[in-house]
C-alpha positions as CSV (number, residue, x, y, z in Angstrom):
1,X,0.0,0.0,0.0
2,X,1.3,3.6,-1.3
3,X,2.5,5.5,2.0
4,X,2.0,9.4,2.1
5,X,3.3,11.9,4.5
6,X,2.0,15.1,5.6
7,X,1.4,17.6,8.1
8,X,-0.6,16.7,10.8
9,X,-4.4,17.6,11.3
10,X,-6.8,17.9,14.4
11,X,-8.4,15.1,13.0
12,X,-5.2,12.9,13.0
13,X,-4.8,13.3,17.1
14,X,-6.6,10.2,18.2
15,X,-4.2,7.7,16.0
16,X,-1.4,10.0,17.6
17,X,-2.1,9.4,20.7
18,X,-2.4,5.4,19.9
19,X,1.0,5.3,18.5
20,X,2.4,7.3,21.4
21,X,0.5,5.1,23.9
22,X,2.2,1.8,22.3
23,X,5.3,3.4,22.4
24,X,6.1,4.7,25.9
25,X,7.9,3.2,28.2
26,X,5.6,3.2,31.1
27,X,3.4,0.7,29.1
28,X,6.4,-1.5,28.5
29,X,7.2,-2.7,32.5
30,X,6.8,-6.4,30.9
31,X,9.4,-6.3,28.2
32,X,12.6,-7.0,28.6
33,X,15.4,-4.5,28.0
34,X,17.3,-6.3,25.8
35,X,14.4,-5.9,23.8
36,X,13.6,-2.8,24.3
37,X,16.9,-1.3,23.3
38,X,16.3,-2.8,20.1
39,X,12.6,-2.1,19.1
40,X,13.1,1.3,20.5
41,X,10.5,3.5,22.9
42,X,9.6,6.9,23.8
43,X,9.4,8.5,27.5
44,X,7.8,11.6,27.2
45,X,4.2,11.7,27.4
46,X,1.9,14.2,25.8
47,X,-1.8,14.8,26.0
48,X,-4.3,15.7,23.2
49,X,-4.1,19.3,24.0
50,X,-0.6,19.7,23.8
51,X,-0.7,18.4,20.1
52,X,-4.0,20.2,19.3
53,X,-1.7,23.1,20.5
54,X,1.0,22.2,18.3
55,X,-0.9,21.6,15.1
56,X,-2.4,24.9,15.7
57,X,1.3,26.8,15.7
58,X,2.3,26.0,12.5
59,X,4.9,28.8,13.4
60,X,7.0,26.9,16.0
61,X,6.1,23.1,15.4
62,X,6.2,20.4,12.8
63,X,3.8,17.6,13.5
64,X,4.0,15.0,10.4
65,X,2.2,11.8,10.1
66,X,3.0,8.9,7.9
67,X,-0.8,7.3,6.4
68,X,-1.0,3.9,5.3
69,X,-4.1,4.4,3.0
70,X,-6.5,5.9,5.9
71,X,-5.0,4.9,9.1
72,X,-2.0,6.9,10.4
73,X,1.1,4.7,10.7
74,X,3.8,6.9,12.2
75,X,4.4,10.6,13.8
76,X,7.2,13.1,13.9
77,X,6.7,15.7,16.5
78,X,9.1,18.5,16.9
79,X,9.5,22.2,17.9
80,X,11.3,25.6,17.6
81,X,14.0,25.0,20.3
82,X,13.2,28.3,21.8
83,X,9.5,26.9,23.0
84,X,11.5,24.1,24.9
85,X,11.3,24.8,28.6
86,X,13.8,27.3,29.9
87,X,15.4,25.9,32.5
88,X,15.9,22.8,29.9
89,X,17.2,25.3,27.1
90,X,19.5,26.6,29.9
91,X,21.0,23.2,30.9
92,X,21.5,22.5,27.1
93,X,23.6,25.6,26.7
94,X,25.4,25.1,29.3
95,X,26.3,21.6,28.8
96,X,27.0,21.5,25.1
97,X,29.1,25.2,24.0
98,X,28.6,24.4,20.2
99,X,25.1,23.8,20.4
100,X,25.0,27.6,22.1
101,X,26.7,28.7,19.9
102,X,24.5,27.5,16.8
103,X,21.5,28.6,18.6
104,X,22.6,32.2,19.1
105,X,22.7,32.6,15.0
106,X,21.1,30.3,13.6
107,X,17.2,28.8,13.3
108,X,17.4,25.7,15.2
109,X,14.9,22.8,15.2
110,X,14.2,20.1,18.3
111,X,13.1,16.7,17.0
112,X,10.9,15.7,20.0
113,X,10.2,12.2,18.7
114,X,9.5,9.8,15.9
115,X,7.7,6.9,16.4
116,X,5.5,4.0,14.6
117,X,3.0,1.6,14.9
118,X,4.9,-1.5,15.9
119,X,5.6,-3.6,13.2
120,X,5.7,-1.0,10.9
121,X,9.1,-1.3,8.6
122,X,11.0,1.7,6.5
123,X,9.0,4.5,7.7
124,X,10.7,6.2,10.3
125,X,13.8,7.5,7.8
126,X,11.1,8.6,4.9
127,X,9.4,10.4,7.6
128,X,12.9,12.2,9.0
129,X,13.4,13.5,5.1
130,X,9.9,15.0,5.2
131,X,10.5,16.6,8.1
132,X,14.2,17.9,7.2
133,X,12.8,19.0,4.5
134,X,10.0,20.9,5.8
135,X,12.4,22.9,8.3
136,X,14.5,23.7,5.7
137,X,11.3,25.0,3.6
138,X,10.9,27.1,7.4
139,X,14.4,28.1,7.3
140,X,15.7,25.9,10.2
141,X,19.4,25.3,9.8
142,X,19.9,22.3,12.3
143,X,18.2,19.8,13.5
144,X,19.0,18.3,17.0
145,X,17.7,15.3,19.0
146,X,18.1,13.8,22.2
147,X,17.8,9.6,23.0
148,X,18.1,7.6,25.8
149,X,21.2,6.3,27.0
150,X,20.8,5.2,30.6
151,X,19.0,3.3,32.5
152,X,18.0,1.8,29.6
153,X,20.1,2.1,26.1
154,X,17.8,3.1,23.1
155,X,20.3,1.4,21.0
156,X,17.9,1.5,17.6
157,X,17.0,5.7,18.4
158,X,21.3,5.8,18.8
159,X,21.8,3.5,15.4
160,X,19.0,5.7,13.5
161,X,20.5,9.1,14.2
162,X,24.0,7.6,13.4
163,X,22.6,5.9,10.0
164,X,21.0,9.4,9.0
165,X,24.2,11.4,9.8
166,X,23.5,13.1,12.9
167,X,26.5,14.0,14.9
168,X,27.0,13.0,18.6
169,X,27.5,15.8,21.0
170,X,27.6,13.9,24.0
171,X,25.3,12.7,27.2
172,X,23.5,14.9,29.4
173,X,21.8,14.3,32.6
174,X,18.0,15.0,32.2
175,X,16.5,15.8,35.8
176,X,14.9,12.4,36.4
177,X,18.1,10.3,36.4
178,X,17.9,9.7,32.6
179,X,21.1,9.9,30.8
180,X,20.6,10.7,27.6
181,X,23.0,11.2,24.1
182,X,22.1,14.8,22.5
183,X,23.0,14.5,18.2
184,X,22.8,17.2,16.0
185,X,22.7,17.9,12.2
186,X,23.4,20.5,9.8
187,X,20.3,20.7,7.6
């Protein structure tokens, strides 16, 4: 089946949500982590409003969705990095010099997540060009990312960032004892 992608819709949201749901952590206790480190999952949680919000301010976000004939089979959900929260913009800066130093001049972009419907193959790449290419069309100049490293290695997030030429910055401690890898890419 023919496989499109587009900007997000209001209308979208519920399948959203699905994918997200299926996704997270917190609804993976059972699994075990060798597994997980190679199917991949999210941790951040969002709620209906928060992407109505997003889909409404074309300005700072990008919400793409991948559709397998009608049903949505994948999501990309990012953000201007100067809507992330401050005190998270702050640690960034302060951790990682060349990443302030690309944000001071130049329009940068925060890949919050991409994610599938499990199962799903070769959509999550096809989706990442749609988006670069939609920044760039916005007049972002990087992209940058940030994937789990510890407690539990996101190994195929790490591999998929690598594979589409992202550059590793380093690790950064996120406030609730998650150590995470922070990539970036010229765009």
């Amino acid at each position: 089946m023919i496989k499109e992608i587009k900007l997000a819709e209001l209308q979208h949201i519920p399948e959203i949500l699905n994918i997200l749901q299926q996704n997270l952590l917190s609804e993976k206790r059972d699994v075990p982590q060798d597994q997980l480190a190679r199917t991949g999952f999210l941790i951040n949680r969002f709620t209906a409003d928060d992407i109505t919000n997003a889909i409404n301010d074309k300005e700072n976000f990008i919400i793409l969705i991948t559709q397998e004939g009608p049903q949505v089979i994948a999501f990309a959900t990012s953000c201007d990095m100067k809507k992330l929260n401050t005190t998270y913009q702050a640690h960034l800066m302060e951790t990682f010099a060349a990443l302030d130093k690309i944000a001071s001049s130049s329009k940068v972009l925060y890949l919050r997540q991409i994610a599938k419907t499990p199962g799903k193959k070769s959509v999550g790449k096809d989706l990442l060009l749609a988006l670069i290419k939609e920044a760039k069309h916005q007049e972002y100049q990087y992209i940058f990312s940030n994937v789990v490293y510890a407690p539990i290695e996101n190994k195929v997030s790490m591999s998929f960032h690598e594979k589409m030429s992202f550059d590793c910055l380093g690790t950064m401690q996120q406030d609730n004892n998650v150590l995470t890898k922070v990539y970036l890419k010229k765009i």
